[in-house]
matplotlib code that plots the C-alpha trace (Angstrom):
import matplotlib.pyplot as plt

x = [-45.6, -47.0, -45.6, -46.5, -44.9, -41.4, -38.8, -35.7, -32.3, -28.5, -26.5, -23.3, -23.2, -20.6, -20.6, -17.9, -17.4, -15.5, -12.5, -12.2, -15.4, -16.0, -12.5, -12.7, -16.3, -15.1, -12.5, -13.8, -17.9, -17.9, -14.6, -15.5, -19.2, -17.6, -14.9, -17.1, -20.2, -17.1, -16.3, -19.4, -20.2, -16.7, -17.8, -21.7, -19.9, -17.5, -20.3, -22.7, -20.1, -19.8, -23.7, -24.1, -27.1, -26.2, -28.9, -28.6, -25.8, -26.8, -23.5, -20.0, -21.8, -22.5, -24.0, -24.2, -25.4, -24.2, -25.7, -22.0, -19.4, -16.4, -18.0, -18.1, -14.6, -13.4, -15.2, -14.2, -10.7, -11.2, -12.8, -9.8, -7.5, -9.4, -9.2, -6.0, -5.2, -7.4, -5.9, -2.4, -3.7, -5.2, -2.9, -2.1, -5.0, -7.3, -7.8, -10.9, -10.1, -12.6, -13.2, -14.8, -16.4, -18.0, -19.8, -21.9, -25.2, -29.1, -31.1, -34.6, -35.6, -38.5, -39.4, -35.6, -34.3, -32.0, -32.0, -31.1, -28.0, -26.2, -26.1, -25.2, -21.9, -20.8, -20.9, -19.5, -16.8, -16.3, -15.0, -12.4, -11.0, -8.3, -8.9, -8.0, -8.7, -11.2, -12.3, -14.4, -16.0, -15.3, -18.3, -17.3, -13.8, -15.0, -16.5, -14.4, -11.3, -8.7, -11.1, -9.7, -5.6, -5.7, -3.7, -6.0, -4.4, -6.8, -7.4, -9.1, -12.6, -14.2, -17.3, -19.3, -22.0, -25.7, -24.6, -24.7, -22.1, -18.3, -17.2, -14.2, -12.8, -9.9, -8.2, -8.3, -3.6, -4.2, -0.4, -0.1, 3.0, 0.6, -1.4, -2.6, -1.7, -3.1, -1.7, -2.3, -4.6, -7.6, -10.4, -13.4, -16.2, -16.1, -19.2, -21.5, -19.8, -16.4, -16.6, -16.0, -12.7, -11.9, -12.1, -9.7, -7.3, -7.7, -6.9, -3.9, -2.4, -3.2, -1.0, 1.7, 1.9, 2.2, 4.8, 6.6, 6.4, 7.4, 10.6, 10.6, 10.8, 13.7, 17.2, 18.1, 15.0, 16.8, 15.0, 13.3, 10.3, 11.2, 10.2, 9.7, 11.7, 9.3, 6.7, 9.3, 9.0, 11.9, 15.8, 16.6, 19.2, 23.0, 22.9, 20.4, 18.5, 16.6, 14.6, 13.4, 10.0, 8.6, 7.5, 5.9, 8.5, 9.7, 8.8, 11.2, 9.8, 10.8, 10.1, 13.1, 13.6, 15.8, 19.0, 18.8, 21.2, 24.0, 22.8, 20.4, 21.2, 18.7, 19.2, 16.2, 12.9, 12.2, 9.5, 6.9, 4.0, 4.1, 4.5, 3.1, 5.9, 6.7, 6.4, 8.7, 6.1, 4.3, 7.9, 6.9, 10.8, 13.0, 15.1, 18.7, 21.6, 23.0, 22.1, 18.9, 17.2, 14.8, 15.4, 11.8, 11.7, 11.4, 8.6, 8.4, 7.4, 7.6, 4.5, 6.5, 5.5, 9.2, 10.9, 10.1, 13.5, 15.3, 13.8, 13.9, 17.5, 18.6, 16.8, 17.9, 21.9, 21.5, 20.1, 23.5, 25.7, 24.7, 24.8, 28.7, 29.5, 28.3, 27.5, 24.3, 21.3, 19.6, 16.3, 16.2, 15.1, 11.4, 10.2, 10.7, 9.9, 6.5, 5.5, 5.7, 2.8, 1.1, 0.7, 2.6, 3.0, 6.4, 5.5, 3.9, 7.0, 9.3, 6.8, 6.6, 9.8, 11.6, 13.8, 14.7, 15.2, 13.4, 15.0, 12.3, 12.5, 11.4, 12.5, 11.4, 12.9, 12.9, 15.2, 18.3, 18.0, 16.8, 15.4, 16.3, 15.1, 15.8, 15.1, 16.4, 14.0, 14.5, 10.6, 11.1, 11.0, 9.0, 12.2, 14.4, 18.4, 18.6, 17.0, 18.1, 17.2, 19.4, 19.2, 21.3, 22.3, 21.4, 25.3, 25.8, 23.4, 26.2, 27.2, 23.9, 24.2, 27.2, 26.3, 22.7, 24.7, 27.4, 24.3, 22.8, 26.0, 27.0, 23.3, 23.4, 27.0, 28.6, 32.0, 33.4, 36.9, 39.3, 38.5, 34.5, 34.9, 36.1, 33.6, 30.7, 32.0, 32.9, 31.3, 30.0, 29.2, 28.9, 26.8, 23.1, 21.7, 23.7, 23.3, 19.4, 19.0, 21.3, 18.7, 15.3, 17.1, 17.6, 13.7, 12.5, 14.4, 13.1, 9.8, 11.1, 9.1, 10.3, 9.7, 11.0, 14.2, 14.9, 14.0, 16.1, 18.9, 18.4, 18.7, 21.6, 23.6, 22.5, 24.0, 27.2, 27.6, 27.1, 29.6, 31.9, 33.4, 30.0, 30.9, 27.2, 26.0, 27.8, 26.8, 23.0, 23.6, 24.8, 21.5, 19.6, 21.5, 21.4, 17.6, 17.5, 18.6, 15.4, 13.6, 14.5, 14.4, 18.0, 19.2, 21.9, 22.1, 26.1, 26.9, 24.2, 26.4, 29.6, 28.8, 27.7, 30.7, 32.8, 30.2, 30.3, 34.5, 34.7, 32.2, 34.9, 38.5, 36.8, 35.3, 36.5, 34.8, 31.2, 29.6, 26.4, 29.1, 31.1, 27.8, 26.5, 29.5, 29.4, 25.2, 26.4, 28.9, 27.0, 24.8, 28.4, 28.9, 31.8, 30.7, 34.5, 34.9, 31.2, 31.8, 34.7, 33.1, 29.6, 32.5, 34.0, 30.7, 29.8, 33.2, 32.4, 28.4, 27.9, 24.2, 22.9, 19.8, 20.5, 24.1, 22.9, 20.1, 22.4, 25.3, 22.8, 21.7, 24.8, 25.6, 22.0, 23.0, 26.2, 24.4, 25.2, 21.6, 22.8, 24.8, 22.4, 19.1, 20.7, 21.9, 18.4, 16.7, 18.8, 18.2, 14.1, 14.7, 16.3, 14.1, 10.2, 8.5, 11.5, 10.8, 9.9, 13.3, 14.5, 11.3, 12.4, 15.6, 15.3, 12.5, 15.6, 17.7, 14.6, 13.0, 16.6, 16.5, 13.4, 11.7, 8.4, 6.0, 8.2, 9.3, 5.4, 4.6, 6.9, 6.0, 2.0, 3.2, 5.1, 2.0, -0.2, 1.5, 2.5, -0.3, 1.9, 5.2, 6.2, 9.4, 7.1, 5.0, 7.5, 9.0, 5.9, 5.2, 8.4, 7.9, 4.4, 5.5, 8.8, 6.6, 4.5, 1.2, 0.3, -2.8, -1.7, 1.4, -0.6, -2.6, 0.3, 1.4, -1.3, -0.8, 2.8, 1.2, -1.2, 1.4, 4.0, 2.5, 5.2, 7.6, 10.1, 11.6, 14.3, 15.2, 14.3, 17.0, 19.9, 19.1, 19.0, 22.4, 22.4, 25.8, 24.5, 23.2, 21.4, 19.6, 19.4, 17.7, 15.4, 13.9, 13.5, 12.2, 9.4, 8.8, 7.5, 5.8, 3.5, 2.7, 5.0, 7.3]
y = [-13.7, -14.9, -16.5, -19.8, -19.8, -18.7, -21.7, -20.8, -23.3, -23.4, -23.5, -22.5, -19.6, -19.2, -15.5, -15.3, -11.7, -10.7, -8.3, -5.4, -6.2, -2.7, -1.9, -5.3, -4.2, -1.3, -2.3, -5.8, -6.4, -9.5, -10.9, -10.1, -11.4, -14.9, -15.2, -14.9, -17.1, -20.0, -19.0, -19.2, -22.9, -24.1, -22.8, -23.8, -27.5, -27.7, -26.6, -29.1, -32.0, -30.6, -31.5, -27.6, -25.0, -21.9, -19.6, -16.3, -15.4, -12.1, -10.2, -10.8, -12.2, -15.8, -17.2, -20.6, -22.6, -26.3, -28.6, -28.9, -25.9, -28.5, -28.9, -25.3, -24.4, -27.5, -26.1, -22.7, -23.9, -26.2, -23.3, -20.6, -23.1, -23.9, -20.2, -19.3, -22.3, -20.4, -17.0, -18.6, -18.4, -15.0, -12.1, -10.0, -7.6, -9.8, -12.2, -12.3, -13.3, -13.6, -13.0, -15.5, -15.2, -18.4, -17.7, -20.5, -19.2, -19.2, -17.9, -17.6, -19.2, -18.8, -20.2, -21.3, -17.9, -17.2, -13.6, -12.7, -11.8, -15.1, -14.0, -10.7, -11.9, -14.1, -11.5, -8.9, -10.8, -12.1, -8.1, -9.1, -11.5, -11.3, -11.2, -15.2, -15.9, -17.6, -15.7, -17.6, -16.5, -17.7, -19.4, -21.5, -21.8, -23.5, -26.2, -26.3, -26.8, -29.7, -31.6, -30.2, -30.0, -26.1, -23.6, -20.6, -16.9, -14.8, -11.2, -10.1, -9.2, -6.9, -4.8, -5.2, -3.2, -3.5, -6.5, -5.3, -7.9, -7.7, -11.1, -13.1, -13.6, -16.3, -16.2, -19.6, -20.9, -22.9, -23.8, -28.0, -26.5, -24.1, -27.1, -27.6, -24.1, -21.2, -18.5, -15.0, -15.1, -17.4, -15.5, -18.0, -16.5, -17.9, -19.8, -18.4, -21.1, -19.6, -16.8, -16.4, -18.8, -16.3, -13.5, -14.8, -15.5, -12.3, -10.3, -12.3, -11.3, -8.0, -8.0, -9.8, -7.6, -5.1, -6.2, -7.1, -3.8, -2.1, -4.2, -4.0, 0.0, -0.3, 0.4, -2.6, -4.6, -4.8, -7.5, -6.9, -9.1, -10.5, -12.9, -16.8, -19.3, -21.9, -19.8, -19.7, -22.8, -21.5, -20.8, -17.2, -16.2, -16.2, -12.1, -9.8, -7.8, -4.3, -2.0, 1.6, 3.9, 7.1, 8.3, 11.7, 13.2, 12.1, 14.9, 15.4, 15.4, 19.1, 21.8, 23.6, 27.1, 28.6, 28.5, 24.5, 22.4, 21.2, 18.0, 16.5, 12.7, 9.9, 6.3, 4.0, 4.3, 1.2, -0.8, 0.8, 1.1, -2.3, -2.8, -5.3, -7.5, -8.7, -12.7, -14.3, -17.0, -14.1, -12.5, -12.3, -13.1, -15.1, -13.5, -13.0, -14.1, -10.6, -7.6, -6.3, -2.8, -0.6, 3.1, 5.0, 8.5, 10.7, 12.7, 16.2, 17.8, 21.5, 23.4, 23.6, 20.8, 21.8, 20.0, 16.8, 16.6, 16.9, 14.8, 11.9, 12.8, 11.7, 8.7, 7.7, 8.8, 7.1, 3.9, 4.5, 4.6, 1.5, -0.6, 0.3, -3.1, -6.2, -7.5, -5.6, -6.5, -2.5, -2.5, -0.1, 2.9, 2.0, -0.5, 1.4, 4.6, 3.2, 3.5, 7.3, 9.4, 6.5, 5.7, 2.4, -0.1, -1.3, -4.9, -4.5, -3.3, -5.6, -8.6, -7.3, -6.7, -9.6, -6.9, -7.4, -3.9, -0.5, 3.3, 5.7, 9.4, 12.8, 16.5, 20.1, 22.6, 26.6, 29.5, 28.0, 25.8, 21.7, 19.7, 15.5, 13.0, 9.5, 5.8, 2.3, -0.6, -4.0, -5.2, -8.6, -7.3, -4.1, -2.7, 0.4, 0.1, 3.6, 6.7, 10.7, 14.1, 16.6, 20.4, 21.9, 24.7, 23.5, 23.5, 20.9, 17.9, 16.4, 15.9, 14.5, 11.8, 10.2, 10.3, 8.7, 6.3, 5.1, 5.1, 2.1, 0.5, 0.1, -0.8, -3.6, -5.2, -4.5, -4.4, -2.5, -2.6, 0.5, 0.7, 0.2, 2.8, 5.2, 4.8, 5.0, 7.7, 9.9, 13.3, 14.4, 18.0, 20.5, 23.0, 22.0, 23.6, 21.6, 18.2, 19.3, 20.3, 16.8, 14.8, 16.6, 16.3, 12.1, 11.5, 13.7, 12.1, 8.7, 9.7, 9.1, 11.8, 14.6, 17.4, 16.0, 14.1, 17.9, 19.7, 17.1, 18.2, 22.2, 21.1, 18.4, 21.6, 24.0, 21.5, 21.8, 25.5, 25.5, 23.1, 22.1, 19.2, 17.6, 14.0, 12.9, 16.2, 15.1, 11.2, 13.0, 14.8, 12.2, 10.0, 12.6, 12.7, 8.8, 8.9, 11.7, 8.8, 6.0, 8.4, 9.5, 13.5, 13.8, 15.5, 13.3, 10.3, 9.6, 13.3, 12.6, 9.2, 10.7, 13.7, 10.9, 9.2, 12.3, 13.4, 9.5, 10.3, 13.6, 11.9, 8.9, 11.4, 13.2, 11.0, 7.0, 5.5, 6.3, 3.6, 4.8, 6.6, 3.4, 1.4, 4.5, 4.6, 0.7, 1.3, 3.9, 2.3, -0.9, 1.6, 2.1, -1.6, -1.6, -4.3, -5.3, -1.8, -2.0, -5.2, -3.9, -0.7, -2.7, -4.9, -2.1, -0.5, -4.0, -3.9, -0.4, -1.0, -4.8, -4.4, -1.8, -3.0, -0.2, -1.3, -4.9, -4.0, -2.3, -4.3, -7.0, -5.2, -4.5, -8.4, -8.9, -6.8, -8.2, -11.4, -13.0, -13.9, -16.6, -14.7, -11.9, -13.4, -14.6, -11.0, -9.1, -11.7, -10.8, -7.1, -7.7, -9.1, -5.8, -3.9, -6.2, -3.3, -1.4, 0.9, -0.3, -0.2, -3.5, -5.6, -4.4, -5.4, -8.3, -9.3, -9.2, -11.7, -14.5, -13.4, -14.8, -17.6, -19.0, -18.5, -16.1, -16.5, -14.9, -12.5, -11.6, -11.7, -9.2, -6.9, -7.0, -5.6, -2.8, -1.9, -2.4, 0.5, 2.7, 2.2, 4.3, 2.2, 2.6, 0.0, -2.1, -2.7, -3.4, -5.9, -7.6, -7.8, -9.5, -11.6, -13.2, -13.4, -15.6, -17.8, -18.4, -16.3, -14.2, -12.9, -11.3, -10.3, -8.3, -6.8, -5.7, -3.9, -1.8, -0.4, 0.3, 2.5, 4.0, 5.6, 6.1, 6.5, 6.8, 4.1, 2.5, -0.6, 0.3, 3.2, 0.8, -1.5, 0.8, 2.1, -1.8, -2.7, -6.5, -8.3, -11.2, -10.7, -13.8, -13.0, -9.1, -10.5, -13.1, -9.4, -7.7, -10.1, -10.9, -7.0, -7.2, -10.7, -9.0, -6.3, -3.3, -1.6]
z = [55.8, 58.7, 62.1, 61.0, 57.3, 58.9, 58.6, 60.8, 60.3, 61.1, 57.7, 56.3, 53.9, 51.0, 49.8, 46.2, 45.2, 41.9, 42.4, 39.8, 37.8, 37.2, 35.5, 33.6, 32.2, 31.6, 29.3, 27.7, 28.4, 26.0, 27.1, 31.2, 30.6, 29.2, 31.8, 34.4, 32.8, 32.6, 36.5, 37.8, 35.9, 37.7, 40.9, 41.0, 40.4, 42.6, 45.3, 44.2, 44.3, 48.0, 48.8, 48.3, 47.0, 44.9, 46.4, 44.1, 41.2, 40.5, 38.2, 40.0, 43.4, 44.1, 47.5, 48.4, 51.3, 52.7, 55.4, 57.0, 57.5, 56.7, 53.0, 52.4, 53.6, 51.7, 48.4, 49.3, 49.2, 46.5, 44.2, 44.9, 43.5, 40.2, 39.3, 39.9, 37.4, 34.9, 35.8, 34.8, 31.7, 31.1, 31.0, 34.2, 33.1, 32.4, 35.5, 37.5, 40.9, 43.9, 47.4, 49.7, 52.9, 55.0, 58.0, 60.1, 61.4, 61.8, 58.7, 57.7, 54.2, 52.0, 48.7, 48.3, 49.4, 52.8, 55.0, 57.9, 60.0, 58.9, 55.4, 56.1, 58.1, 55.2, 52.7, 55.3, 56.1, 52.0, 52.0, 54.4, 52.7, 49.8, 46.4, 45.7, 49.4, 51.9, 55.0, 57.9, 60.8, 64.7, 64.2, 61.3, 62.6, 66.0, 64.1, 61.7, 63.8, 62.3, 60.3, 57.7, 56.1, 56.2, 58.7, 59.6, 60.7, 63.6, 61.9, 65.2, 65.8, 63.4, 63.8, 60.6, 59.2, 60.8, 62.9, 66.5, 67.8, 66.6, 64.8, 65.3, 61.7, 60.2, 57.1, 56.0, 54.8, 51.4, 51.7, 52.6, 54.7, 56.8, 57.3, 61.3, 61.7, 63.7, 63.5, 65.7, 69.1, 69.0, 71.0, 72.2, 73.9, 77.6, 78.7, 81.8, 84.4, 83.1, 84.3, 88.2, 87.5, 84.2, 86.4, 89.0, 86.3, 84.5, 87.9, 88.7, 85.1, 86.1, 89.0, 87.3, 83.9, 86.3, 87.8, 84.7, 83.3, 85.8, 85.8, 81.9, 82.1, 84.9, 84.1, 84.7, 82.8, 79.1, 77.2, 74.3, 73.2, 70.0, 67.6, 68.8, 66.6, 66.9, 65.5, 61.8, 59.7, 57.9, 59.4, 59.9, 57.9, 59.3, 58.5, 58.9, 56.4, 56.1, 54.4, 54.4, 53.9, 54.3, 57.5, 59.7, 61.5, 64.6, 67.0, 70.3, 73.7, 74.2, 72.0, 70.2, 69.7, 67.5, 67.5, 67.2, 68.4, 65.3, 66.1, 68.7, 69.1, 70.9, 71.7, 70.7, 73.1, 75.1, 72.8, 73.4, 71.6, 70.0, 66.5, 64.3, 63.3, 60.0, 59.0, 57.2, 56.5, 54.5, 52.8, 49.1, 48.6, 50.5, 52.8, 52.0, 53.5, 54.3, 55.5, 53.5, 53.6, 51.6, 51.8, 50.6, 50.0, 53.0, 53.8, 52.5, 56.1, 54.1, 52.8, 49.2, 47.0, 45.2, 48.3, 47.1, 45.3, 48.0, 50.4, 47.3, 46.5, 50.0, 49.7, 46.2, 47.0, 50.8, 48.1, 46.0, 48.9, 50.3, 46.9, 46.9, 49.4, 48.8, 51.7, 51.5, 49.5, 49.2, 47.2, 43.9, 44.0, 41.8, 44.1, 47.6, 45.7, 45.4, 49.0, 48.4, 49.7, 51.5, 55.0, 54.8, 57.8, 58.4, 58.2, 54.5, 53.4, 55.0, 53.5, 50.3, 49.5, 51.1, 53.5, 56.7, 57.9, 56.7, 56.4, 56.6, 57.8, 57.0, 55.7, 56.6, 55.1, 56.2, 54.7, 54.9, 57.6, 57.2, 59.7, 59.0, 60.7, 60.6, 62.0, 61.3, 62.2, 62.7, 61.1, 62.6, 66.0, 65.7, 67.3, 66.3, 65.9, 65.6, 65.6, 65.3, 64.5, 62.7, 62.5, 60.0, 57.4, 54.0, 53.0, 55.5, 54.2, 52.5, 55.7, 57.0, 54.3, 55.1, 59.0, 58.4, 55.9, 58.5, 61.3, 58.9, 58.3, 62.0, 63.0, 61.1, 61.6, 58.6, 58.5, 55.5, 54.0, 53.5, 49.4, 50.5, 52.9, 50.2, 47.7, 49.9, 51.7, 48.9, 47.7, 44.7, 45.0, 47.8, 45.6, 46.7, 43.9, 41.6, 43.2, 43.0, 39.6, 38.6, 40.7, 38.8, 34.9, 36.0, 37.1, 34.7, 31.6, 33.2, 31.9, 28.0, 26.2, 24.0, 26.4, 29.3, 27.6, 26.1, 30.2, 31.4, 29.1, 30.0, 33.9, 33.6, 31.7, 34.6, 37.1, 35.5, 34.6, 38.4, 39.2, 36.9, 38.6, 39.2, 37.8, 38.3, 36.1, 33.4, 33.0, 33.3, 30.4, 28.6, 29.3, 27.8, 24.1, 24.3, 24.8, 21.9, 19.8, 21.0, 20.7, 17.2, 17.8, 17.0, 14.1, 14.2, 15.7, 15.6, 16.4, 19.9, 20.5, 20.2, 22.7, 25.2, 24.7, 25.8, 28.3, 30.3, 29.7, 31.4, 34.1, 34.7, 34.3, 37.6, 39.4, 38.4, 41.2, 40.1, 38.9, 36.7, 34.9, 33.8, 33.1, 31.1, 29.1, 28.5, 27.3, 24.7, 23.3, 22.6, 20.4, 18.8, 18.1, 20.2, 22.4, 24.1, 26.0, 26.5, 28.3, 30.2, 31.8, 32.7, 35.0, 35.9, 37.2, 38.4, 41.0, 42.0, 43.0, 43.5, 44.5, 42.9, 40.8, 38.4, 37.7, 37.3, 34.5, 33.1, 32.6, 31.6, 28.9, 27.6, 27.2, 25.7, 23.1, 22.5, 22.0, 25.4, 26.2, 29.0, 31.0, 30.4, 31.8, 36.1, 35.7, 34.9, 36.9, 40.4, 39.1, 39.4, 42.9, 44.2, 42.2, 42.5, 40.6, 38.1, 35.3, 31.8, 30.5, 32.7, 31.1, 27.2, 27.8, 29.7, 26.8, 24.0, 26.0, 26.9, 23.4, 21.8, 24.0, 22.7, 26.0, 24.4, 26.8, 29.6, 27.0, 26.0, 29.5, 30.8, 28.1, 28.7, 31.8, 30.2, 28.3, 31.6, 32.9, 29.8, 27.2, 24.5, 25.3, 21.7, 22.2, 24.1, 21.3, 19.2, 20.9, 21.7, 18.2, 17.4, 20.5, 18.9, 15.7, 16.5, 18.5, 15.7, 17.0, 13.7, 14.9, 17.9, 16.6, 13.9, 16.6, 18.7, 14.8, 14.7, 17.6, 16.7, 14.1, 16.4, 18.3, 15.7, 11.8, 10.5, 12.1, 9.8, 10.7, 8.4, 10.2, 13.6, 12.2, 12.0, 15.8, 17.3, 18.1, 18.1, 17.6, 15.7, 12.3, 12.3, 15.4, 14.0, 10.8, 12.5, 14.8, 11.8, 9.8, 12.2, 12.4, 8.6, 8.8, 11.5, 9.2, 9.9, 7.2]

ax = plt.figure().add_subplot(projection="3d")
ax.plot(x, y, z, "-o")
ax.set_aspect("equal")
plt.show()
């Protein structure tokens, strides 16, 4: 090509890339191929109703170039919202979402084809952007400005692959309420008469920070820089709130040699480094009105991999603890438990999970000695409330607990009552080896197979021989002989009830304050059909742990059994908010309630997620077969059979029938007989 045939011009580039088109492929070619043929037909209109050109749609990639940067971001915009309508109606799996990237700049074009460095920000920025999202370049953004009813947020400058200069990038706020927005630093490259008068400015700041910070790191310089009010577009809440995650050890300034102190105690640094601040604008979940926290598992500093139970049996009993008041709002276990073995930013957790403050902390574990260490941080501010270090023999973590518990309390302004005080201060064991063995038979029962329920047994029955007035070991146990009966690898069935019943007894005659035990009890005995005491020990656990997202599912299941669908579904609804990502058990029982209800497709939903993430969720199945059938969709409700059969051949919804303990016949007969209308037997 000669010098002559070159044809240089400014455009705007659009650059649409699919997320997860490999894993979609992968598992449906024909269904993936359509969905995104019908994608790329909704996008190539909308950009030629916006005076645009697709240039190239090669697989899951689509660019596009427009005359004007304000018809790009507009169809960029326009586009993301068309397909998330679709995506409502494809299942979780099944959604094809895209990223966008728009960048403004000079390109060269030949035979109806663009190169150059203009195209290669747009689709290097596109990978910026998140999935569902539009991302734009400074240079877009500066002409962009306010012509449009967006809001923008600065992600910083970014150095990009084989473009030499870094580029300012913007994530484009869809929201009407972010609308005339900018949020984060706007950087604009200063013009060459700027700069003698820049200068000047820049090296007075210089002399002023200094000052400042030397006045900031006085004794008598206190303030700490926190968040500006009329940066929220929604009112703080009248309490505060918290979370907690995993994180490396705090490391003192001075090393310690043995022997270690019993406890070394330090008062929060001054803020320094900065930490990126959480937004409430971007909280998945609206705050709550009291205190909220997520305690994630601490770190397992130790070279033995066998630790991990113990550092996760703090976090889970600190979790426990705190549920005991309610005028906390503690996340469950499965969602902060999710964090584990990441490097996790403060912030993400706060915004994901809705929480105010975050926990997190680490464990090291040598001989018989235990290193702990601990911080409480406010993720609004970046600041800490409290941080500490303790060195300890491993008989006195007990201890530890209920000093790290009180820490969290005080830190956020709690004030407990005399009967709180006593149940969240109280101990279950002081064998370690008990307490650990207790901790490993409940996670590994979790996992709902034959070998693990039958482990889980051996280990809950080792906790006990080792201490007999373990009140914890015992409701352990029984879990295990009720999940012998779901499972159906009893011998017999009423003979594994009736040793639960005693088991969630002896739990309650020695310790009556414990809460799983009373719920447990109340579960079990709703697979007796004696649904009034069940009723009466899910309130009774209810008093004793008001927000424990465990106690809630729970108790809700309990009343969905006994046919009390309404009061059932606020319950398992508040139970998901404390727990955003809980085992499967909450979705199958929260899918009997709405299921009853008449409310399917939130029923069918919630179990497509159960599958999602077990693919041989036996009882999943099942009730997703009943959910299509009742709502009249044959086909798929057949489908959803057959795979009931692949995992079990020989299930039997007569013997299914005699194991599901609903109160109502009517609504009992209507399960079953949608069960054999799909096909099973």
């Amino acid at each position: 090509m000669t010098t002559q045939e070159i044809k240089r011009k400014l455009t705007a580039i659009l650059s649409a890339d699919g997320k997860g088109y490999s894993r979609l492929m992968g598992e449906d070619e024909k269904g993936t191929v359509r969905t995104l043929n019908e994608y790329k037909e909704v996008m190539t209109g909308l950009i030629q109703h916006h005076h645009g050109r697709v240039v190239d749609s090669t697989g899951d990639n689509l660019m596009a170039e427009f005359a004007s940067v304000v018809d790009a971001v507009e169809c960029a915009v326009e586009i993301q919202k068309g397909l998330k309508t679709r995506n409502a109606e494809l299942p979780e799996n099944r959604r094809m979402e895209f990223r966008i990237g728009i960048n403004l700049g000079d390109v060269i074009e030949e035979e109806g084809r663009i190169y150059g460095d203009g195209v290669n920000i747009a689709a290097r920025i596109e990978s910026l952007s998140e999935a569902g999202g539009v991302c734009i370049s400074g240079s877009a953004y500066d002409f962009v400005g306010k012509k449009l009813p967006l809001g923008y947020e600065y992600l910083g400058v970014h150095t990009v692959k084989n473009i030499t200069e870094p580029i300012r990038t913007y994530q484009v706020l869809m929201e009407p309420e972010a609308a005339g927005k900018v949020i984060g630093e706007k950087k604009v490259k200063p013009r060459q008469w700027q700069m003698p008068t820049i200068g000047l400015v820049v090296a007075v700041i210089v002399i002023i920070a200094a000052v400042v910070m030397w006045k900031f790191y006085t004794p008598s310089a206190p303030k700490p820089e926190v968040v500006s009010k009329e940066k929220i577009t929604a009112p703080l809440p009248q309490k505060p709130s918290a979370a907690v995650t995993p994180s490396t050890e705090v490391t003192p300034k001075e090393k310690v040699t043995p022997p270690l102190p019993e406890k070394v105690s330090k008062p929060a640094p001054p803020p320094a480094p900065k930490m990126e601040v959480a937004s409430k604008e971007k909280m998945a979940f609206p705050l709550p009105d009291k205190p909220s926290i997520a305690v994630l598992p601490f770190v397992n500093m130790s070279k033995d991999a066998e630790d991990d139970y113990f550092g996760d049996g703090l976090s889970e009993d600190l979790i426990t603890a705190l549920s005991k008041t309610s005028k906390l709002f503690v996340i469950a276990r499965n969602s902060s438990f999710g964090y584990k073995g990441g490097a996790i930013k403060i912030k993400q957790v706060s915004e994901e999970l809705g929480v105010r403050y975050v926990l997190e902390g680490s464990v090291r574990k040598a001989g018989n000695r235990v290193r702990i260490t601990a911080q409480l941080i406010d993720a609004m501010t970046g600041h800490h409330l409290w941080a500490e270090r303790y060195d300890r023999d491993l008989k006195d973590i007990f201890a530890v607990q209920e000093d790290i518990t009180k820490k969290i309390i005080t830190g956020v302004q709690v004030q407990l009552t005399e009967g709180e005080r006593a149940r969240i201060y109280g101990r279950g064991t002081n064998n370690l080896d008990a307490y650990l063995k207790a901790m490993e038979a409940t996670w590994i029962r979790a996992q709902t197979t034959k070998e693990n329920v039958m482990k889980a047994q051996q280990l809950a029955q080792e906790a006990i021989d080792l201490d007999p007035n373990y009140a914890f070991a015992y409701t352990a146990l029984a879990w295990t002989h009720m999940s012998t009966v779901w499972l159906g690898i009893t011998k017999s069935p009423q003979e594994s009830l009736k040793r639960a019943i005693e088991l969630c007894q002896k739990a309650i005659s020695l310790d009556d304050s414990l809460a799983i035990a009373h719920v447990a009890l109340g579960y079990v005995l709703t697979m007796t059909l004696d649904y009034d005491r069940a009723i009466a020990q899910g309130e009774k656990a209810m008093t004793l742990e008001p927000s424990s997202a465990d106690i809630l599912q729970w108790y809700a299941s309990i009343l969905a059994f006994a046919c009390q669908f309404q009061e059932a579904i606020p319950m398992f609804r508040e139970s998901l908010r404390l727990d955003p990502n809980p085992g499967n058990a909450l979705y199958r029982h929260f899918s009997i309630a709405l299921r009853h209800s008449g409310q399917y497709d939130e029923a069918i939903a919630l179990m497509k997620k159960a599958i999602e993430r077990e693919p041989n969720d036996l009882i999943a199945y099942l009730s997703l077969t009943s959910n299509f059938a009742m709502a009249g969709r044959m086909e798929e409700a057949r489908a959803a059979a057959k795979e009931v059969l692949r995992i079990n051949p020989m299930f039997s919804v007569e013997r299914y029938e005699k194991t599901m303990p609903l109160k109502d016949k009517a609504a009992k007969d209507r399960l079953i007989d949608a069960l054999r209308k799909a096909g099973l037997k």
